[in-house]
DOTI-530425 format. One record per residue (C-alpha): x negated, y, z negated; residue number from 1. Coordinates in Angstrom, 2 decimals, m for minus. Example, Ala and Ser with C-alpha at 12.3 -4.5 7.8 and 13.67 -1.06 7.14 Angstrom:
residues 2
((m12.30; m4.50; m7.80); 1)
((m13.67; m1.06; m7.14); 2)
This chain:
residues 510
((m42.29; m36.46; 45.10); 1)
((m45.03; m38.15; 43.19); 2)
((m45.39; m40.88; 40.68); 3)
((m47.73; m42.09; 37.87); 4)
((m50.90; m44.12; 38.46); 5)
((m49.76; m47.85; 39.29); 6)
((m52.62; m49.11; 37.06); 7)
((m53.02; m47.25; 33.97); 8)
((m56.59; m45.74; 32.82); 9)
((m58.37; m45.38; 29.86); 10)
((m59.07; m47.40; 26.64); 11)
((m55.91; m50.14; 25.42); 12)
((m54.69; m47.66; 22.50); 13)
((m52.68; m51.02; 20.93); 14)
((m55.89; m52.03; 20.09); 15)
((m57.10; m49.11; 18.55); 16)
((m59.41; m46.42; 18.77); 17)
((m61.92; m44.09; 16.91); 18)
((m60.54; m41.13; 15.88); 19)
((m64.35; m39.71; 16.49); 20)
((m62.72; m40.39; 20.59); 21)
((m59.73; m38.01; 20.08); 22)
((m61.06; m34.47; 19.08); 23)
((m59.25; m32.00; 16.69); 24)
((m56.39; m30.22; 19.04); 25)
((m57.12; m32.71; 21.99); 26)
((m55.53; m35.56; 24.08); 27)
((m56.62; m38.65; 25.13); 28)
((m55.25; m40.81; 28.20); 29)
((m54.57; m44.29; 27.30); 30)
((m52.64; m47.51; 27.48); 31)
((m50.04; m49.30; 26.05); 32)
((m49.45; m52.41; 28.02); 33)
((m48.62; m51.77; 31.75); 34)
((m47.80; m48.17; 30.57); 35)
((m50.00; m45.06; 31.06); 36)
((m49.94; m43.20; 27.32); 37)
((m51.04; m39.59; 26.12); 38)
((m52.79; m39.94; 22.40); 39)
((m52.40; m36.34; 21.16); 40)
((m53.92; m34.98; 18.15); 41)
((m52.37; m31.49; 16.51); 42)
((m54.58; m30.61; 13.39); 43)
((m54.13; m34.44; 11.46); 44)
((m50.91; m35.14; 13.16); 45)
((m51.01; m37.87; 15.59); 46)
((m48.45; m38.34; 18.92); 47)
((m48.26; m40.96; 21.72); 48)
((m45.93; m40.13; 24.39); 49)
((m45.53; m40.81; 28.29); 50)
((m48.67; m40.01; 30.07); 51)
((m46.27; m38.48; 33.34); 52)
((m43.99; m35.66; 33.51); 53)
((m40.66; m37.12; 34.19); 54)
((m39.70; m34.30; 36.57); 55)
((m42.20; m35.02; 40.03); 56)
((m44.74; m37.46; 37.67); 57)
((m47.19; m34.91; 36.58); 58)
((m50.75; m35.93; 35.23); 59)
((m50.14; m34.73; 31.45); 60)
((m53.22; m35.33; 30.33); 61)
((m54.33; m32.20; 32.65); 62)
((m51.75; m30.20; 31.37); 63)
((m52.05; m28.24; 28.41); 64)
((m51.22; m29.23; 24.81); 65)
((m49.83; m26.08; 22.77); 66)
((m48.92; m27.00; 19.07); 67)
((m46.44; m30.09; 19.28); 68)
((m46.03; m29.19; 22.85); 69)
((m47.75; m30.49; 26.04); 70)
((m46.71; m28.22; 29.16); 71)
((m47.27; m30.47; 32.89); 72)
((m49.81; m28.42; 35.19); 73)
((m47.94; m29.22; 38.17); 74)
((m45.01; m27.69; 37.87); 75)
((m44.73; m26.33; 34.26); 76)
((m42.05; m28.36; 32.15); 77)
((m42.81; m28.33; 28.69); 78)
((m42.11; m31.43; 26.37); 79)
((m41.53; m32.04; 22.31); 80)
((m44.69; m34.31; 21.64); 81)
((m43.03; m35.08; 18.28); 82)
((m39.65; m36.33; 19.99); 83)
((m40.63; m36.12; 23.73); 84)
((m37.88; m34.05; 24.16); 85)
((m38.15; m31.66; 27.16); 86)
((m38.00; m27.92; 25.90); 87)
((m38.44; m26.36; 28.68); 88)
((m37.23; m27.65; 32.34); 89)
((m37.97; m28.35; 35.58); 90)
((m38.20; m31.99; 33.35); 91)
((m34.76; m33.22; 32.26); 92)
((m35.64; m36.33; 31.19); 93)
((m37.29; m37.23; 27.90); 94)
((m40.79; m38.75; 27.62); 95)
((m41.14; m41.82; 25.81); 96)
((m42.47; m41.79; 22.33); 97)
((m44.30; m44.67; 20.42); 98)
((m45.03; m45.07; 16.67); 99)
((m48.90; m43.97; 15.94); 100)
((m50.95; m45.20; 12.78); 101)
((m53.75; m44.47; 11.44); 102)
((m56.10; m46.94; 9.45); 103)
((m59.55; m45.74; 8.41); 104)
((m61.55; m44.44; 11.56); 105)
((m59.05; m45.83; 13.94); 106)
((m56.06; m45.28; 15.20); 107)
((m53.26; m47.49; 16.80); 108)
((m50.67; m46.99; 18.99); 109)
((m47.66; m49.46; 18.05); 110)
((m44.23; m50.04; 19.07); 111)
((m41.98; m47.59; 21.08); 112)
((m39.82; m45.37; 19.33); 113)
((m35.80; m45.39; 20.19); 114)
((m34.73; m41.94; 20.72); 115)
((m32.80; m40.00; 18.26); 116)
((m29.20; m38.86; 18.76); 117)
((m28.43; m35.61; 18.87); 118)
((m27.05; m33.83; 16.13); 119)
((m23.61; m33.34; 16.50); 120)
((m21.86; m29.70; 16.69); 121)
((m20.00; m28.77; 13.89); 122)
((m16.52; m27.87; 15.01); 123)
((m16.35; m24.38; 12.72); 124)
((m16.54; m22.07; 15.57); 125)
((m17.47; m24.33; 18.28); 126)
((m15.68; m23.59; 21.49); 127)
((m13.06; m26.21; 22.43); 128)
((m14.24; m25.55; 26.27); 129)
((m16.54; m24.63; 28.42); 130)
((m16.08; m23.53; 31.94); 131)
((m18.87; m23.18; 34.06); 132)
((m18.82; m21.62; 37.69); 133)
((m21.62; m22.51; 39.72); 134)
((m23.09; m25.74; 40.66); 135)
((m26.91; m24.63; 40.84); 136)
((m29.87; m24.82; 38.96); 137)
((m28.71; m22.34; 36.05); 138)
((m24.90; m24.51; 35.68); 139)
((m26.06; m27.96; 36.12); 140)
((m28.78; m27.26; 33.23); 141)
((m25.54; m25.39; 30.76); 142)
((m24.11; m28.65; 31.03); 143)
((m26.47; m31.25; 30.53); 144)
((m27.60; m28.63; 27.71); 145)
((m24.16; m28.85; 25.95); 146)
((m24.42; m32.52; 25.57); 147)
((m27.75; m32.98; 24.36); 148)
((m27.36; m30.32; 21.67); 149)
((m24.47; m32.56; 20.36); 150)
((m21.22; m30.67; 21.92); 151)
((m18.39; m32.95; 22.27); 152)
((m16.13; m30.24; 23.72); 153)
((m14.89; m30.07; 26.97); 154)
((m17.15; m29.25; 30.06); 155)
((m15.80; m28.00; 33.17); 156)
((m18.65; m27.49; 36.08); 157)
((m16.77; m25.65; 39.38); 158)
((m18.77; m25.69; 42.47); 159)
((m17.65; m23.86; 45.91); 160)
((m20.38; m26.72; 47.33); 161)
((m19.38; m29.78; 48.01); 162)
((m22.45; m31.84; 47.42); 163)
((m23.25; m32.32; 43.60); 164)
((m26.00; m30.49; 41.79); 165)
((m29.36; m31.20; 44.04); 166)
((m32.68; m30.50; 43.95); 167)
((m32.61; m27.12; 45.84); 168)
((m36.76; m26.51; 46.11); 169)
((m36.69; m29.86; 48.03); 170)
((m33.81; m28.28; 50.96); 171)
((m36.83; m26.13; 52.15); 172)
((m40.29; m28.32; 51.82); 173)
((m40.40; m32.13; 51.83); 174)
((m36.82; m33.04; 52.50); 175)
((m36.43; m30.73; 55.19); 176)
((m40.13; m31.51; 56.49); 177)
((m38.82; m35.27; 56.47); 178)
((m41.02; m36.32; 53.88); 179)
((m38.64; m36.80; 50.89); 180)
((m35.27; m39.25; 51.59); 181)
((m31.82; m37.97; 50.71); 182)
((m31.37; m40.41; 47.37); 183)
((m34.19; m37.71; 45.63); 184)
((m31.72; m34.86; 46.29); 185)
((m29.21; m34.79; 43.85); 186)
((m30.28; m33.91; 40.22); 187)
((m28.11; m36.35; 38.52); 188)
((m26.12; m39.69; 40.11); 189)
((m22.27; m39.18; 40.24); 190)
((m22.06; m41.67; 37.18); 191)
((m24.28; m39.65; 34.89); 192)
((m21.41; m36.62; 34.81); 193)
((m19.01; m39.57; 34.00); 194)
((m20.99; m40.68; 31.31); 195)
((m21.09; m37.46; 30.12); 196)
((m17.78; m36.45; 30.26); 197)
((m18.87; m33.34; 32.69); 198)
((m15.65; m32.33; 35.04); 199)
((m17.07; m31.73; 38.26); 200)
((m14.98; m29.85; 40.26); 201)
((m16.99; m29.70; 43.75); 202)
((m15.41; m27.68; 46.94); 203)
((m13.87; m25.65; 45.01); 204)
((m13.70; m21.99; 44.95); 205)
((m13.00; m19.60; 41.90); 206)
((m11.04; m16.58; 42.72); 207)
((m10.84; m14.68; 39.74); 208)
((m11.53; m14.21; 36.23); 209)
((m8.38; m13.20; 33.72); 210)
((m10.71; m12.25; 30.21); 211)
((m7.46; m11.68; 28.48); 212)
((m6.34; m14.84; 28.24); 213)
((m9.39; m16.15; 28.90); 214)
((m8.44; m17.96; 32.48); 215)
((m10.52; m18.84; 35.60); 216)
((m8.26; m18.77; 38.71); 217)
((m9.23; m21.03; 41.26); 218)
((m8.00; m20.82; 44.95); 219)
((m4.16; m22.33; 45.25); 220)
((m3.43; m20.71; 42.10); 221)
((m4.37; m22.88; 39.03); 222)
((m5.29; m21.31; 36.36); 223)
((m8.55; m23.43; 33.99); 224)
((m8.58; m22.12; 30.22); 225)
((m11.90; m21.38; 28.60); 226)
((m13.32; m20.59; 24.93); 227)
((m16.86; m19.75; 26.66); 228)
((m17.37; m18.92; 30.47); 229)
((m20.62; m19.18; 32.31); 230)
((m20.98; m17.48; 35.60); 231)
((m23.65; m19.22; 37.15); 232)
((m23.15; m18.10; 41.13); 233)
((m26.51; m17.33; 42.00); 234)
((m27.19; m15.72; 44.84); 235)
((m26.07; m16.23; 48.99); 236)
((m28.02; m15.82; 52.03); 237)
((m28.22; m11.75; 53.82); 238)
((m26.42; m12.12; 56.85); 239)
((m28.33; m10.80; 59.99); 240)
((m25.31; m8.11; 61.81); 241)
((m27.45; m8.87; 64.87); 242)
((m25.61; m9.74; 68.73); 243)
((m25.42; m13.53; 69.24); 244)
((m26.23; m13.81; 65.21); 245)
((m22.83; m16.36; 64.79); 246)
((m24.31; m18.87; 67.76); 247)
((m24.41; m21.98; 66.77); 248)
((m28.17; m22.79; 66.71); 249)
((m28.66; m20.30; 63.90); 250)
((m28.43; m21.15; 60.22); 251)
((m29.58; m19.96; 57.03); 252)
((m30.26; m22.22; 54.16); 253)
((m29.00; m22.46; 50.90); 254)
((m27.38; m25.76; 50.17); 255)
((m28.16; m29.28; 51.17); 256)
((m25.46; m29.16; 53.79); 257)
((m27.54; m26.01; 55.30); 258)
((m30.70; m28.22; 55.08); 259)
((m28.67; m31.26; 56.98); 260)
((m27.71; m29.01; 59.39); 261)
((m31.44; m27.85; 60.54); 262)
((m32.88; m31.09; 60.53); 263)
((m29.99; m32.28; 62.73); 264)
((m30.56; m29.27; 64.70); 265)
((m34.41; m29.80; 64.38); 266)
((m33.91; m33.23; 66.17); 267)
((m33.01; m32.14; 69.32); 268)
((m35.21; m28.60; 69.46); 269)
((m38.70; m27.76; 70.87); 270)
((m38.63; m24.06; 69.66); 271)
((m37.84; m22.49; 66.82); 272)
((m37.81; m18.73; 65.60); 273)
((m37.38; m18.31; 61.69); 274)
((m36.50; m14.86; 61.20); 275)
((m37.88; m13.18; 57.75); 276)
((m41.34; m14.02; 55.77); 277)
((m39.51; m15.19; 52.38); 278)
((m40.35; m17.72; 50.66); 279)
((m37.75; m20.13; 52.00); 280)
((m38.49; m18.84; 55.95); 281)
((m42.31; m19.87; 55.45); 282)
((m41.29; m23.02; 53.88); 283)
((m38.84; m23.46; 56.46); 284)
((m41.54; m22.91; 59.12); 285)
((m43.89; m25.05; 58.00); 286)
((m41.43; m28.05; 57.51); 287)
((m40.37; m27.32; 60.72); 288)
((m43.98; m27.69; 62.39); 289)
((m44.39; m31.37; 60.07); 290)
((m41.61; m31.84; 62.84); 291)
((m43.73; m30.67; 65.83); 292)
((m41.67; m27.84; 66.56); 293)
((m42.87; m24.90; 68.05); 294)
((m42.52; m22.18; 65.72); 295)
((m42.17; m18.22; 65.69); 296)
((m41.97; m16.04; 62.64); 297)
((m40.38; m12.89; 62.97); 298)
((m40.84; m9.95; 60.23); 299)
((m40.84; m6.53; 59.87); 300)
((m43.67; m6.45; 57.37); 301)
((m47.31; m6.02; 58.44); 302)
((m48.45; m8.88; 55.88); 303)
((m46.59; m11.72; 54.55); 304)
((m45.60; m11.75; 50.87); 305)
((m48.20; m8.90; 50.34); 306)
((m45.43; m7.31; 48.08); 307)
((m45.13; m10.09; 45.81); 308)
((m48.61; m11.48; 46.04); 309)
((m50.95; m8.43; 46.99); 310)
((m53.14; m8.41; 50.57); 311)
((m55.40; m11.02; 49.62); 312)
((m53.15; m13.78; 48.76); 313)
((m50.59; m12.72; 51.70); 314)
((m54.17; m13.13; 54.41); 315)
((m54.27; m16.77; 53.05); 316)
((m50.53; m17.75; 53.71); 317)
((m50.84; m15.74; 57.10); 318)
((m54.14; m17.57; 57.59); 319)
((m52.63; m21.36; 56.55); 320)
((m50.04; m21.26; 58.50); 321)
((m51.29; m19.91; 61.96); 322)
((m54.27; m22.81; 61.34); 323)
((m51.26; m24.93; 61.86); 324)
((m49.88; m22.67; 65.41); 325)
((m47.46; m21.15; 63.71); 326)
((m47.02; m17.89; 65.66); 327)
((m46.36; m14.65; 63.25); 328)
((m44.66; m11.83; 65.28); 329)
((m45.00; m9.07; 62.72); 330)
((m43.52; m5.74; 61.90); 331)
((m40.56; m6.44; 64.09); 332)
((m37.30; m7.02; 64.21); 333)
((m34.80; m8.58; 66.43); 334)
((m32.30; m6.73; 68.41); 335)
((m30.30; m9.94; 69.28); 336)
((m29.98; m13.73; 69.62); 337)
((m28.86; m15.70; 72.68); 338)
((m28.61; m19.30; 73.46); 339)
((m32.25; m19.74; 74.74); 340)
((m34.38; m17.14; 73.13); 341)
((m34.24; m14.16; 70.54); 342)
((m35.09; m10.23; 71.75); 343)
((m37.52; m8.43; 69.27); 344)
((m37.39; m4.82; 68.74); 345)
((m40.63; m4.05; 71.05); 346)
((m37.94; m5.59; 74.06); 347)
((m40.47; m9.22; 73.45); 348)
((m38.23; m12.29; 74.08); 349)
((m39.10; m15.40; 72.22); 350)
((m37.95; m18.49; 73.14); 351)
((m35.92; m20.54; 71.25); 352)
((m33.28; m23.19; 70.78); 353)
((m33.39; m23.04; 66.48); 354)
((m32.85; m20.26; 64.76); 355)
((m33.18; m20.17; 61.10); 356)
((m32.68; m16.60; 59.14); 357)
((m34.13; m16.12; 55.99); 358)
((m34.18; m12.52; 55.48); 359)
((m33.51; m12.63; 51.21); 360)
((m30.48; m13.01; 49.06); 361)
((m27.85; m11.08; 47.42); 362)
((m26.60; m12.20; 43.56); 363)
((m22.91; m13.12; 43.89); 364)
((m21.48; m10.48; 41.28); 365)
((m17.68; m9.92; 43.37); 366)
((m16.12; m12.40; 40.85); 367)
((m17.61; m10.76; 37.56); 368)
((m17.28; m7.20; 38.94); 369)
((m13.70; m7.46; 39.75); 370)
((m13.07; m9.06; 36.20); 371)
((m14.38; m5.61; 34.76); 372)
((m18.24; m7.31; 33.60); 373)
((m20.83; m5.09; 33.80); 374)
((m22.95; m5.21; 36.53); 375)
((m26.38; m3.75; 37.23); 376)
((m27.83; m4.86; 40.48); 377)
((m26.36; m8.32; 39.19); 378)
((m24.77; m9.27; 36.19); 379)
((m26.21; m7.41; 33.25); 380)
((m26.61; m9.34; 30.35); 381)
((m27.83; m9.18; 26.63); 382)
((m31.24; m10.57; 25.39); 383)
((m28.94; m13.69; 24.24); 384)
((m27.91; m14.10; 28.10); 385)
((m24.00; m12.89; 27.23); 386)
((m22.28; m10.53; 29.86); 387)
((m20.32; m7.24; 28.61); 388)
((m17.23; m8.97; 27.45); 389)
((m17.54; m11.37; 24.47); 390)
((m17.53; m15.74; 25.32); 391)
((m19.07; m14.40; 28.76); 392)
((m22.31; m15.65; 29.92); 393)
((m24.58; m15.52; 33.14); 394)
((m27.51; m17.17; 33.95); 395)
((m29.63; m17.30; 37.17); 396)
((m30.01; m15.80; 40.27); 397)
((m27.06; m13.11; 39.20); 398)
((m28.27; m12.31; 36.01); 399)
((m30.11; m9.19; 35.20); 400)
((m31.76; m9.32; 31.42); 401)
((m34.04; m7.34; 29.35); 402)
((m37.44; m8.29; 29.89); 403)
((m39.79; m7.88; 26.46); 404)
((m42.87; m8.31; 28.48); 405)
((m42.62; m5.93; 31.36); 406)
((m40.08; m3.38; 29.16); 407)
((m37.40; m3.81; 32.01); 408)
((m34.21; m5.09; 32.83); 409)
((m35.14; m7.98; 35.32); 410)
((m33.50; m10.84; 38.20); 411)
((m35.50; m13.50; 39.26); 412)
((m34.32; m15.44; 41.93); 413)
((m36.79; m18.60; 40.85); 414)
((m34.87; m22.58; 40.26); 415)
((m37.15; m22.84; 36.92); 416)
((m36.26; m19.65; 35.85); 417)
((m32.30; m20.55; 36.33); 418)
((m32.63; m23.93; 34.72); 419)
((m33.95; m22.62; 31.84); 420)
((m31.52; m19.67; 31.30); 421)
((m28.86; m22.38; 32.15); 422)
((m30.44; m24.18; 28.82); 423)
((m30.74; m21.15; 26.72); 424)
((m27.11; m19.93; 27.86); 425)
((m25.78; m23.27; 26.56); 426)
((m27.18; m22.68; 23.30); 427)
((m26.31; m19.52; 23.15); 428)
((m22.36; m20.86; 23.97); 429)
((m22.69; m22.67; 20.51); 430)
((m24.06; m19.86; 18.65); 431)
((m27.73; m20.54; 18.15); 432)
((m28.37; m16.74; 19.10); 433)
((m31.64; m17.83; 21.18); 434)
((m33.24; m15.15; 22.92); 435)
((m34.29; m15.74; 26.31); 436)
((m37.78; m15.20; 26.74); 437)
((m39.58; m17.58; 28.69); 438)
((m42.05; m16.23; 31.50); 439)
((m40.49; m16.52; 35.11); 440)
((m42.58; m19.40; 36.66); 441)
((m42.26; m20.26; 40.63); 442)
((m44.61; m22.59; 43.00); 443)
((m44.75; m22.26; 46.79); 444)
((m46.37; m24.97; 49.00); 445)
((m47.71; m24.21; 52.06); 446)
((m49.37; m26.99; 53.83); 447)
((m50.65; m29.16; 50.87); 448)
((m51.70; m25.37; 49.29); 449)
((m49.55; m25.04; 46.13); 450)
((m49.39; m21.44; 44.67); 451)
((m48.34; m21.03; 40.84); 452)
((m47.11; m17.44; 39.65); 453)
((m45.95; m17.00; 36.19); 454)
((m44.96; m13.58; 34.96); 455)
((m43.08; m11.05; 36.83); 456)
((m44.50; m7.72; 38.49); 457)
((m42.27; m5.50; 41.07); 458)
((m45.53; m3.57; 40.93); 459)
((m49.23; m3.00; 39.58); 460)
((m52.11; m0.77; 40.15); 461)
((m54.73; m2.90; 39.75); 462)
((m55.34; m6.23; 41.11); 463)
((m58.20; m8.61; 39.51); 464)
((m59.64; m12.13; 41.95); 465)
((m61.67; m14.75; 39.85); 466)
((m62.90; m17.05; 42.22); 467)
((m62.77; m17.07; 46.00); 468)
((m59.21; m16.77; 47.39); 469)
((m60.39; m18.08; 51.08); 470)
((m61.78; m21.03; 49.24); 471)
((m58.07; m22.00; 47.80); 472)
((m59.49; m21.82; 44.64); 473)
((m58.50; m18.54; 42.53); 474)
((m56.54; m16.66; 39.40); 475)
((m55.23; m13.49; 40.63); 476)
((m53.99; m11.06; 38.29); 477)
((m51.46; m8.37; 38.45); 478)
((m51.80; m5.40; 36.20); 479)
((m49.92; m2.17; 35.14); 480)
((m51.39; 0.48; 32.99); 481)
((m54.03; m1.92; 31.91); 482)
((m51.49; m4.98; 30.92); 483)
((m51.34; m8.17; 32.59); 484)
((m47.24; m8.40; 34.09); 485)
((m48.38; m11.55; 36.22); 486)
((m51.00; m14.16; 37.39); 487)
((m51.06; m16.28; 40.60); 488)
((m53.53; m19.49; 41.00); 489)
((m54.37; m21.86; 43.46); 490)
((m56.31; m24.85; 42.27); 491)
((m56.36; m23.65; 38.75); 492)
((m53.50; m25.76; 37.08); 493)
((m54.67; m25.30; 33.71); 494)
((m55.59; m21.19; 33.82); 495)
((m51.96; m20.83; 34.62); 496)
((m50.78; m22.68; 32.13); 497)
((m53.11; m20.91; 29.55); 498)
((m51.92; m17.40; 31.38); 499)
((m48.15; m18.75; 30.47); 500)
((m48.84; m18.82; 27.14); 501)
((m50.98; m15.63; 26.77); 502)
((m47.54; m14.02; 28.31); 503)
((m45.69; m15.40; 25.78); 504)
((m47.70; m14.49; 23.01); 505)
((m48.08; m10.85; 24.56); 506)
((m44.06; m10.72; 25.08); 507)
((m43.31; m12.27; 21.33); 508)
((m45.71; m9.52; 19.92); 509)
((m43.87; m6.63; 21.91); 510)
């Protein structure tokens, strides 16, 4: 995780500045006091807000300003610049906002604005509760939603984990590499659901839902009443059905116990085989080799990622990861697991005393599909994020939804893409009928390498490189029958911001 500049830059904005320094539709990085400030100008408005993204401490002032919004380039939060409310996550937090004014030719940046309370809900049709199951991205994001769109119902959040809410990205790269301590983790401190009168109900596990009365059953039998239900259960790890695959140097990861459990693991191991070339096994890998571990990657693909990222981009992450001796034992399987090593299809035996699998996920649809809710490959929901039967909602790795841009019915397993239906899912709970349309975003790290994708393509028939992918320095577009259904960069923060919003303009105009 990264923060601010200690020592802001640029010109003292309490003192004032031209306007002629602050072009029509442009920023400017500035001061106020000890604090770094972003002077934005949106036709003759004027905005001053915090010059960092409040989720990892993003540069704003390379990010891109779209109307009243400025979007970070690191990661892809989006931010209010009349309010410095975030719109869009991975930010939760609020930016600061100060009061601007403008005298003549210059313009002044002067005291800091308090923050406005929310509006409150009106009660006429607002539900008395709210139950969510799932303590991941999508849930955690309902909730704090709820509150800061003025509900003052009640808020139930049911987790089968029992840590809190956490930062799950961070379980596979820096906290697992050893770079990131444990107090970054968890999304929210234990006294911010108190605070916000948010239930949290961790280790425990829902058994069924009764739509009738509107009931979530939870193991031992109690029964939880809801007005609006969000099932928000994401996704769990494909077990391997492999001999030896229950030892107890293998693990998958999916929770921050999972990720406690490797590095423990990881202390006392010289070899380890990851098994799969997912996203999480790579990022596994190369955390794993920040620990000086040995590492072997076992897949039965010819190229890694090629089918989500194309040849050329799958090369590279081959290419960055063997530069650091990771050792790629590809298109193979393994035919079983023992207490020293791991037998490949070919009859190869690679040592090993750490196992990790990562070999993709399934959405956890048993609890919706026994209730009778429609299920498509997931949870299918409406445009508005609502399930089959009515005060049902699903967000996240389960849910399925109708995708303007591409023309199909998508599920993205992507923590940005969950938080955000977790947001518009809350709304939707109050009746703001908000359709879901935001382009899936995800970033993978590989070594200090930090891939962007927005969009979503399953497949394309035409693949366009600008720049030189070798040189970590490239847009890479994915096309279908001549439209654009995706873009990766590397080094290009602001062309895939600027490709976000060309996908949202393209999906709005479907």
């Amino acid at each position: 995780m990264s923060e601010g500049a200690s020592v802001p830059q640029g010109p003292d904005l309490a003192a004032g500045v031209a306007i002629g320094q602050l072009a029509q539709d442009a920023t400017l990085l500035g001061r106020v006091g000890d604090q770094a400030v972003l002077l934005a100008r949106a036709g003759e408005e004027l905005f001053a807000v915090s010059a960092t993204c409040t989720h990892y401490g993003g540069p704003l002032a390379e990010g891109l300003r779209c109307g009243d919004t400025i979007r970070c380039p690191w990661h892809h939060a989006c931010f209010n610049l009349r309010t410095g409310v975030p719109l869009r996550a991975p930010a939760l937090n609020a930016l600061d906002c100060w009061r601007v004014e403008r005298r003549g030719d210059t313009v002044y940046v002067r005291e800091k604005r308090s923050a406005a309370a929310p509006a409150p809900v009106a009660p006429d049709g607002a539900p008395r509760s709210v139950v969510i199951v799932g303590g991941g991205a999508a849930g955690h994001c309902a909730a704090e939603t709820l509150r800061s769109e003025g509900y003052d119902g009640s808020i139930t959040l049911i987790s089968a984990d029992t840590a809190a809410p956490c930062d799950r990205p961070n379980l596979s790269k820096d906290y697992l590499a050893g770079n990131a301590p444990e107090e970054w983790i968890p999304l929210r401190p234990a006294e911010f659901y108190r605070e916000q009168r948010i239930e949290l109900r961790l280790g425990m596990r829902a058994t069924a839902i009764r739509t009738g009365p509107r009931e979530l059953e939870l193991e031992g039998g109690e029964a939880v009443p809801y007005d609006r239900l969000l099932i928000a259960t994401g996704a769990e790890p494909v077990r391997l059905d492999v001999a030896g695959g229950d030892l107890p140097h293998v693990h998958y990861l999916r929770s921050l116990a999972d990720s406690r459990s490797i590095i423990q693991a990881a202390e006392h191991a010289a070899r380890a085989v990851i098994i799969g070339a997912s996203f999480i096994a790579l990022e596994v890998a190369a955390s794993l080799r920040a620990r000086k571990l040995e590492v072997h990657v076992v897949a039965p693909e010819a190229l890694p990622m090629a089918h989500i990222f194309g040849a050329e981009l799958g090369r590279l992450i081959q290419s960055l990861h063997e530069e650091h001796e990771v050792r790629f034992h590809l298109g193979s399987t393994v035919r079983s697991i023992d207490p020293a090593s791991v037998t490949l299809s070919n009859g190869a035996r690679v040592g090993a005393d750490l196992v990790v699998i990562g070999v993709g996920v399934r959405p956890a649809v048993r609890l919706a599909e026994a209730a009778g809710i429609g299920i498509d490959r997931g949870i299918a929901v409406s445009p508005y994020l609502e399930t089959s039967v009515a005060g049902v909602f699903a967000a996240g790795d389960v849910a399925r939804w109708p995708d303007r841009h591409s023309g199909e019915s998508i599920r993205v397993e992507h923590w940005v893409v969950a938080e955000r239906q977790g947001q518009s899912a809350a709304r939707n709970m109050l009746g703001r009928r908000e359709r879901f349309d935001a382009v899936p975003f995800f970033w993978s790290v590989h070594y200090g390498v930090q891939i962007n994708y927005v969009g979503h393509a399953d497949s394309w028939d035409q693949v366009e490189i600008e720049g030189r992918v070798e040189s970590k320095d490239c847009k890479v577009s994915y096309r279908r029958a001549g439209r654009t259904l995706a873009v990766a960069t590397i080094g290009r923060d602001l062309e895939s911001l600027r490709s976000e919003v060309e996908l949202e303009r393209s999906q709005r105009g479907a």
